[in-house]
N, C-alpha and C positions, 0 to 999 in steps of 0.2 A: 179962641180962634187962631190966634199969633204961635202957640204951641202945635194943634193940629196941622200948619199949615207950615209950620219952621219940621216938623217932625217929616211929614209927606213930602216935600221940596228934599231935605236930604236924603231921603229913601228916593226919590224919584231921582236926585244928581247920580245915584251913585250905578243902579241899573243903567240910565242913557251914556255911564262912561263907559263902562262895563263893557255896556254894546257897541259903542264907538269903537273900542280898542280890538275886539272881535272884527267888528271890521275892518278896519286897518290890516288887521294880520290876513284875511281871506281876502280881499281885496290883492294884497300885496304878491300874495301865491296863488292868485287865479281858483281858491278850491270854493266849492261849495260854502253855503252862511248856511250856520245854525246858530243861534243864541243861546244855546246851552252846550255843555261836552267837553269835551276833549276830543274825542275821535278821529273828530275831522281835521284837528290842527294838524301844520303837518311835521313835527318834529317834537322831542321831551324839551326842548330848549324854549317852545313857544310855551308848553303846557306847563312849564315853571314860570316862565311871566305870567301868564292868565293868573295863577294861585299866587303867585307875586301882589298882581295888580289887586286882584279879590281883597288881599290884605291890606295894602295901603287903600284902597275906596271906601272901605268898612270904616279904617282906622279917620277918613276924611270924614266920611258922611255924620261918624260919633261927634269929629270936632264942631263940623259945622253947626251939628244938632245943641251940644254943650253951649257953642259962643252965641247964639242968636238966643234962645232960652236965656231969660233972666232969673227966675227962678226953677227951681227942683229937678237939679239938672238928670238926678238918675231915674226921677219917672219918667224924662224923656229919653233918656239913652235905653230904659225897658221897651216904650212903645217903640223906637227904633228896632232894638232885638226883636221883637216882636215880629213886626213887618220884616226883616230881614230870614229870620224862620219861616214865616210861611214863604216866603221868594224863593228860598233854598227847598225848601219840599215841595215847593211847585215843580221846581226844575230837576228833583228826585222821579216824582211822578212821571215825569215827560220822559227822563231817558233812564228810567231801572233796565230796561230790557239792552240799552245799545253801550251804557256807559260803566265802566266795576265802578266795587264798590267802596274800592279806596276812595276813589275822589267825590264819590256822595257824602263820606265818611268828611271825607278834608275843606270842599267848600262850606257847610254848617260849622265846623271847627276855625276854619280860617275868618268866617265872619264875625265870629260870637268873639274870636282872638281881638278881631282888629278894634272892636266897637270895646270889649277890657281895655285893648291899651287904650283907646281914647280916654276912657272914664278914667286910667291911672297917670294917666298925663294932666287930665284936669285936678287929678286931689293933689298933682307935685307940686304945680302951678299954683294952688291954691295954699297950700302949706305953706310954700315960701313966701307969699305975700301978708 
């Protein structure tokens, strides 16, 4: 239960940051909220934070997932990927028609990036010890 629910808690931190920071930016420029895209941001300068941030949440969500798991920590950094894949092809599905397909292409790549490094920060971590 402690795994299931250490797994779903980092998957769920790292969407409600996600969205938090989405807001912040649309709040801050008066535009329209969407929870997914690009389009709407309103500058390349936010749309490289968003895939910024994409990468360090990922990279959070792996650690968190790693340090509260005591054991087998890459089954759970799997089911992490896991959930983190279908979140990204949710959010394929919602905007194929409004958003290219570089950054359908970048947010799957940037998560599966960040959740790598987490699991290679934990075997450095762990070798030096």
């Amino acid at each position: 239960m402690k795994s299931i629910l250490t797994v779903l808690g980092s998957f769920l931190f790292s969407v409600f940051v996600e969205g938090f920071i989405r807001v912040i930016i649309i709040f801050y420029h008066k535009e329209e909220f969407s929870l997914f895209g690009i389009t709407n941001l309103p500058g390349l300068s936010w749309v490289i934070i968003i895939l910024f941030t994409m990468l360090i949440i990922s990279w959070l969500a792996g650690m968190l997932t790693i340090t509260i798991s005591e054991f087998s920590p890459v089954k759970h950094l799997v089911s992490l990927t896991f959930l983190f894949i279908v979140w990204r092809l949710f959010e394929v599905l919602q905007t194929y028609e409004t958003e290219p397909v570089l950054y359908h292409i970048s947010i799957v790549l940037i998560s599966l990036t960040g959740i790598y490094l987490a699991f290679l920060t934990h075997k450095k971590t762990n070798a030096t010890n």
